[in-house]
Structure formats: structure tokens, C-alpha cells
C-alpha positions in Angstrom: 63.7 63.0 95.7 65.6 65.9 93.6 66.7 63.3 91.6 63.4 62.4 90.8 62.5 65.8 90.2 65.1 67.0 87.6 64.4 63.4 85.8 61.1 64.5 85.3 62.4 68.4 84.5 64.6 66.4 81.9 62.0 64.2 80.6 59.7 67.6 80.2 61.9 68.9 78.2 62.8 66.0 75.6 66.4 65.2 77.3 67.4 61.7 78.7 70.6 61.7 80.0 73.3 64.8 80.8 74.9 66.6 78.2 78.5 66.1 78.5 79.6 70.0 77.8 81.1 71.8 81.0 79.6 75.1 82.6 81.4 78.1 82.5 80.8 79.7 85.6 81.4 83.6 86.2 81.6 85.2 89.2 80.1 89.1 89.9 81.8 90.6 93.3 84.5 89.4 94.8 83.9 89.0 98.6 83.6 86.0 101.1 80.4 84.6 99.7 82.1 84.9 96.2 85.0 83.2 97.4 83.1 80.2 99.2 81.7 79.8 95.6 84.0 79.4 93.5 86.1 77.2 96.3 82.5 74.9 96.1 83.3 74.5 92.6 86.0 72.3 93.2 83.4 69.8 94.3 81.0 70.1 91.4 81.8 67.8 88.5 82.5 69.1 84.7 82.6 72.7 85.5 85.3 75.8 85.2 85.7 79.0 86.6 85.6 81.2 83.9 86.4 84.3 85.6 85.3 87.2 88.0 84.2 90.9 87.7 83.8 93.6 91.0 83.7 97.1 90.9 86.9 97.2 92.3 89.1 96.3 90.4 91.9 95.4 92.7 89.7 93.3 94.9 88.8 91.3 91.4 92.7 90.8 90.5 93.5 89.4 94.0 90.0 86.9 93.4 91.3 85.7 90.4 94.9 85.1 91.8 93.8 83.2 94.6 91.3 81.1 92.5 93.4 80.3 89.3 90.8 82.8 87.3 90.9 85.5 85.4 89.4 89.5 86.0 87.6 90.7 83.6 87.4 94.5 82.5 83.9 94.9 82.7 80.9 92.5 83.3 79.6 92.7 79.7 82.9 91.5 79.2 82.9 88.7 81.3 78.9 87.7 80.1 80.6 87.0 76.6 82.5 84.2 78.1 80.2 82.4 80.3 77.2 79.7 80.7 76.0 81.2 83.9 75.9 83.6 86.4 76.8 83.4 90.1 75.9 86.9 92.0 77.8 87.3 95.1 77.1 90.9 95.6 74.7 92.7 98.4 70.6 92.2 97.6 70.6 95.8 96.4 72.3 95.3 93.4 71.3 91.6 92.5 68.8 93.4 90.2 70.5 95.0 88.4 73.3 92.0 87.5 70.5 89.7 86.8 68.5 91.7 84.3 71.6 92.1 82.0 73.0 88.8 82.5 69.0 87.5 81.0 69.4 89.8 78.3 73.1 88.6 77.4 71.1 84.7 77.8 72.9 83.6 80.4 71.9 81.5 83.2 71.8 82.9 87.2 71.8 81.7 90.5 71.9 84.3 92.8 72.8 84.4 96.4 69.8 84.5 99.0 67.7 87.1 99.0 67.4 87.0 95.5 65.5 90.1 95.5 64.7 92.9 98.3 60.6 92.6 97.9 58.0 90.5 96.0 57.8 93.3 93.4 61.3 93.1 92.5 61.1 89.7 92.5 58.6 88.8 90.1 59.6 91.5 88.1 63.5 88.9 88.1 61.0 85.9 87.4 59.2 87.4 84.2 62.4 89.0 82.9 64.0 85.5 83.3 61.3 83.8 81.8 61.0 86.2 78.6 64.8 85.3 78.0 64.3 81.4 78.5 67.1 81.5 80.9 67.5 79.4 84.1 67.0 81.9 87.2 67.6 80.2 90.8 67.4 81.6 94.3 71.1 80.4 95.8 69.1 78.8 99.1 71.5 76.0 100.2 69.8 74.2 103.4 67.8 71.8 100.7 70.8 70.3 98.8 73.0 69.1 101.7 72.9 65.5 102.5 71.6 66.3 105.3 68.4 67.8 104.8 68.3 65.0 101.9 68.8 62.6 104.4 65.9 63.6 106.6 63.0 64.3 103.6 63.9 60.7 103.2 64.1 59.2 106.2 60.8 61.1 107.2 59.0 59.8 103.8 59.6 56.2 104.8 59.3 56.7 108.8 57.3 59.5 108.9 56.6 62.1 111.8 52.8 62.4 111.1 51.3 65.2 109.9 54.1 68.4 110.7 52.3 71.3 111.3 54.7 73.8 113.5 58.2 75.3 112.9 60.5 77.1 114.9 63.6 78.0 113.6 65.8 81.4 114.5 69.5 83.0 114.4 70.4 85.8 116.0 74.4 87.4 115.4 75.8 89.9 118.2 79.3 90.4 116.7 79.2 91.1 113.5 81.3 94.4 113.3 79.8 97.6 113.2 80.7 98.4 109.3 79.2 94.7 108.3 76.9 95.2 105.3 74.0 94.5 107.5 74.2 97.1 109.2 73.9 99.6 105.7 69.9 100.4 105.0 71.3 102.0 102.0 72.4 98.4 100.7 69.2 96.4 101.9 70.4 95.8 105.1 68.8 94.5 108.1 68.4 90.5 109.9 65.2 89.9 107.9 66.8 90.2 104.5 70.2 88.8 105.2 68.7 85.9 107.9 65.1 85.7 108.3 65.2 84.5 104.5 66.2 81.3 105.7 64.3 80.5 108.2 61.1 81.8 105.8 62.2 78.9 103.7 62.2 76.0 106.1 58.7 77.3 107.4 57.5 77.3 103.5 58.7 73.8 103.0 57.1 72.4 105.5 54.0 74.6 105.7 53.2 75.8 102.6 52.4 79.4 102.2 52.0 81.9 104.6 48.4 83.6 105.1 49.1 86.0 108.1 52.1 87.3 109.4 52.6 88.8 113.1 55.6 90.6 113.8 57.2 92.1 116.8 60.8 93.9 116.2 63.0 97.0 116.3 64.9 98.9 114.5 68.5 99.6 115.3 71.0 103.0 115.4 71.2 102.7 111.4 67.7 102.0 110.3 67.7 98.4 109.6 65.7 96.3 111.6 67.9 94.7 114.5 65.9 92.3 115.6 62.5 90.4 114.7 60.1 88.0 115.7 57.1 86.2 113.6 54.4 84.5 114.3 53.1 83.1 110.8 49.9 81.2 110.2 50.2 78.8 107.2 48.3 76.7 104.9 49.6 73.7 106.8 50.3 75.0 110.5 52.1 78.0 112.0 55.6 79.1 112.3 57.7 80.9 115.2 61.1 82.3 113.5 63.4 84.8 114.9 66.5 86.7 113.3 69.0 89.1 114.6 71.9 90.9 114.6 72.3 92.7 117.9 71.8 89.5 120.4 73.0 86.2 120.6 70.5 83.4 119.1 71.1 79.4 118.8 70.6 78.6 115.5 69.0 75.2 115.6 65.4 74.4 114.0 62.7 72.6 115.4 59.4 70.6 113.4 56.4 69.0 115.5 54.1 66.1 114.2 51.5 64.2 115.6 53.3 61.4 115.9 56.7 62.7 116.6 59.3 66.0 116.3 62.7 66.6 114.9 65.8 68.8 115.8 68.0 69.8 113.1 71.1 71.0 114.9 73.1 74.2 114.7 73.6 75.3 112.6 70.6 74.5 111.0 70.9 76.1 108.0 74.1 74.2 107.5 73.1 70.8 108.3 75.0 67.6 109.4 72.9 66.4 112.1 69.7 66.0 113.5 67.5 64.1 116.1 64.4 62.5 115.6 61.9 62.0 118.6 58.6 59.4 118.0 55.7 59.2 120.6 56.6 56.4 123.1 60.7 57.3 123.3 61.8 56.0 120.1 64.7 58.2 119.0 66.9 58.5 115.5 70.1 60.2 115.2 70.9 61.6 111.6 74.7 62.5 111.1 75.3 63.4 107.4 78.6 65.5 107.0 79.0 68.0 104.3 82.1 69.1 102.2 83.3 72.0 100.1 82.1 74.5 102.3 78.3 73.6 101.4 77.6 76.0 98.6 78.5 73.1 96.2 75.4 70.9 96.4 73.0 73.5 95.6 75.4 74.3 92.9 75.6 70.9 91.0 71.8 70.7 91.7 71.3 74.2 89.3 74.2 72.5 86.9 72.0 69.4 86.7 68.5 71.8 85.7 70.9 73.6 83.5 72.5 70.6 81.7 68.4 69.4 81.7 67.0 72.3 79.6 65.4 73.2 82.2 64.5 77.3 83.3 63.1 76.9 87.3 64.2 74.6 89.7 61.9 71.9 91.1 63.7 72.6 94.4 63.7 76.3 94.9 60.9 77.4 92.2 59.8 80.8 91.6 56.9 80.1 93.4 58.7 79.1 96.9 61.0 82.1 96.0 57.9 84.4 95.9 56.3 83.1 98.9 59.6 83.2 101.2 60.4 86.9 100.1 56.2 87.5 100.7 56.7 86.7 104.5 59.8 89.3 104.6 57.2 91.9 102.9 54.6 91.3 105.1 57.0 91.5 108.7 58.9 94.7 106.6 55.3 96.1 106.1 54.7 96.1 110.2 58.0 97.7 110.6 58.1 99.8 108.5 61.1 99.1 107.4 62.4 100.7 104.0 65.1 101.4 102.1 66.2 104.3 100.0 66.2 103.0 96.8 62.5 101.8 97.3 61.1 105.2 97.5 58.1 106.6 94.8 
């Protein structure tokens, strides 16, 4: 089904086959997710590591040690030398990187959220677009084999018509200085978790019409803990996220003729179970390697190579609707950050 999609992406923009050059890939900030990247690009064919820049410099000479790449003095610096843009740094900041990586003409896919609020967000999408540059949202669960496996298996032995998700994560020990935990930096479970569970009820629902949230906010400002109720084109969603109690992170979709468990952790799949009316049931097992970041990787390589600007996985549009459920349960919070003020 991708396949399909960036054939058409390809054929939409007057290109047949691949282009043969490799992709450059540069690296802003230099922490786990950063590392989990460019370790995934060891399983994503015709492509280099360019090189890394942080604001620390010290942390971006001990990236590039460990992953055979070089630290670049500044980030301008390191735009000169790259096809594309991988933004590993917190949500408060992805802004900023983004914008001057458009302007330079390079290419981004940036870690999940890709932007703190709708606003920001669409003003990413039109700066993007104004370049002609490729802008993705780095949201994995879709590319794995996986979730692949399922959309197929449930196109040719289908659940009936899905109308209800339930998916939820809750973390109780993450330590106490963990970027989550900073409402300065965009902090908070529905920013750094609820995202992705906003995304499995968009897939399979469509867009959101009413949000209802319950939640609290914990000793630092962020919100600690949440719970949404969400009506949707297509059905309704129950998602949870957390980062003060201990939640299984499995996912769960009901049809009319059946229901599916994807297994924890959901959001980074290798199996799940699916139940039909009268007792039939399917087991899924689809192992994933590289860490997982890879597939969604090669996937924005593929639009790339393509031509293309937006992904026919994770457009703008599913972008915009994802971060417009985290507006709406921020909204009944009211939750804010610093940098949001006037």
C-alpha cells in the first residue's frame, strides 16, 4: 500500500524509477533519539551520514565519534553539506531548525511532535511548501512491517467497518530531570506521548470533531496525566498518556465483524491478534530491525528520491489533525507554555 502510494507520488511528479544519487543525511542534537537515527541508517539503503551539529559542542564530537561522522561548527555549516534534515532536538526548538533548514532548501523530517500547536504547525507546512522542500512528521508506527502487515491483512480479510480505538501509555520512571518534565521546553505526556496514540485514532477514524478531556497537571506544570474521549468522523476514540503512573501500552480497534490487538508496545509493533465474530482468530508476528526508526526513514528517502514534497503516509493534513486533538485536550487544561505567551 505505500508502495502504491509513492508510485503514484512518483508518477505525479514525471519520475519512473529511483534516482540512483545517495542522501546526505545531517543530524541537529545529539541525544538518544539522535543516536537511534543515525544507528537506523545502517539499515536504509544508498544513504550517508553526513554529519551532526548540537549546541554543545562536546556532546556533538562524542556523536560523531561513535557514529563514524563528523561535528560540524555551526548548523549553517552543516546545511551546506546535506540533502536533508533529521531534528532530534525537544519540540520547542523544532521550529526554529526547520525554518532555516527550508530556507537553505533542504529536506526535514522531524521527530514527533513536529510542532507544539496547530498554529506553529501550519505556519512549518506553508514555510515548507514556499521552499518546495520535503517536510515530514518523524511518526514511525506506520512503516514497520508490522503495522504494514495488518493494513494488508485487514484489506483482504477485513474486520468490518472499525469504528472505535483505544490505545494509551502511561511512564512512572522516567527521572525527575527528563525533558518531559520541563514546561519551559514543551513538556508534558500529551506532547511527548498522546501524539501517538492521536495518530492511530486518525488513521482509523478520520478527524476528530469533539474532544473530551479529563487530566492533571503535575509539580512542574506539564500535564501528568490525561484522558480523551474523542468523537470522530468515523467512530470515537479512548486514548490515555502519562508520565506519573504505570500504563500498558497495547492498542485496541473494534469492527462489526471483528477486533484487533496490536501488542505492547504498540507503537512499536511486531505482533498483534485478530479476533472475527464466531472464534476465528489470526496471529500477526512481524519482527522489526534497526531499532525501528529506519522504515519510516527509507519511506521519506523514497518521497525524496520521488520528487516528491508531503508524504502520502504522514501528510500535512494527518499531521494537522493529530496536533489539533493535542490543541483541543491542551485547551481544557489549560496547559501552556512560556514561549506561547502574547
Amino acid at each position: 500500500m505505500i508502495t502504491a502510494k509513492i508510485e503514484e507520488s512518483r508518477r505525479q511528479n514525471g519520475l519512473d524509477s529511483y534516482a540512483s544519487r545517495s542522501i546526505r543525511w545531517g543530524i541537529v542534537g545529539a541525544g538518544h533519539i539522535a543516536a537511534r537515527f543515525a544507528e537506523g541508517l545502517g539499515f536504509v539503503p544508498n544513504v550517508t551520514l553526513a554529519g551532526v551539529w548540537a549546541r554543545r559542542d562536546a556532546q556533538a564530537e562524542e556523536f560523531a565519534r561513535k557514529h563514524g561522522t563528523r561535528a560540524y561548527p555551526s548548523f549553517d555549516n552543516l546545511l551546506d553539506d546535506i540533502d536533508a534534515l533529521y531534528i532530534a532536538t525537544l519540540q520547542d526548538s523544532h521550529s526554529h531548525y526547520a525554518t532555516r533548514a527550508f530556507s537553505a532548501g533542504r529536506a526535514v523530517l522531524c521527530e514527533k511532535p513536529a510542532a507544539v500547536s496547530a498554529r506553529e504547525l501550519r505556519h512549518l507546512q506553508d514555510a515548507a511548501k514556499a521552499s518546495n522542500v520535503l517536510f515530514m512528521e518523524a511518526m514511525k508506527p506506520p512503516f514497520y512491517p508490522l503495522f504494514q502487515k495488518l493494513t494488508e491483512h485487514l484489506t483482504k480479510d477485513p474486520i468490518g467497518n472499525i469504528a472505535f480505538v483505544r490505545a494509551g501509555c502511561s511512564i512512572a520512571d522516567a527521572p525527575a530531570d527528563h525533558p518531559s518534565f520541563k514546561l519551559e521546553r514543551g513538556g508534558g505526556a500529551l506532547l511527548n506521548i498522546g501524539i501517538y496514540e492521536a495518530f492511530l485514532a486518525v488513521r482509523f477514524l478520520g478527524k476528530a470533531i469533539k474532544v473530551q478531556t479529563l487530566g492533571r497537571l503535575g509539580r512542574t506544570g506539564v500535564d501528568s496525566f490525561a484522558s480523551l474521549n474523542i468523537q470522530h468522523e468515523n467512530g470515537i476514540a479512548q486514548i490515555f498518556c502519562g508520565l506519573d503512573l504505570d500504563g500498558k501500552g497495547d492498542a485496541f480497534l473494534a469492527g462489526t465483524k471483528g477486533s484487533v490487538t496490536i501488542h505492547e508496545n504498540w507503537w512499536n509493533p511486531c505482533r498483534a491478534t485478530v479476533h472475527y465474530l464466531g472464534g476465528r482468530t489470526v496471529e500477526l508476528h512481524e519482527p522489526f530491525e534497526g531499532g525501528g526508526l529506519n522504515y519510516e526513514t527509507a519511506h521519506f528517502c523514497d518521497v525524496l528520491r520521488s520528487g516528491g514534497i508531503e508524504s502520502p503516509v504522514i501528510s500535512h493534513e494527518m499531521s494537522m489533525q493529530m496536533i489539533a486533538i493535542i490543541d483541543a485536550a491542551r485547551a481544557e487544561m489549560r496547559l501552556t507554555y512560556p514561549f506561547e505567551a502574547g
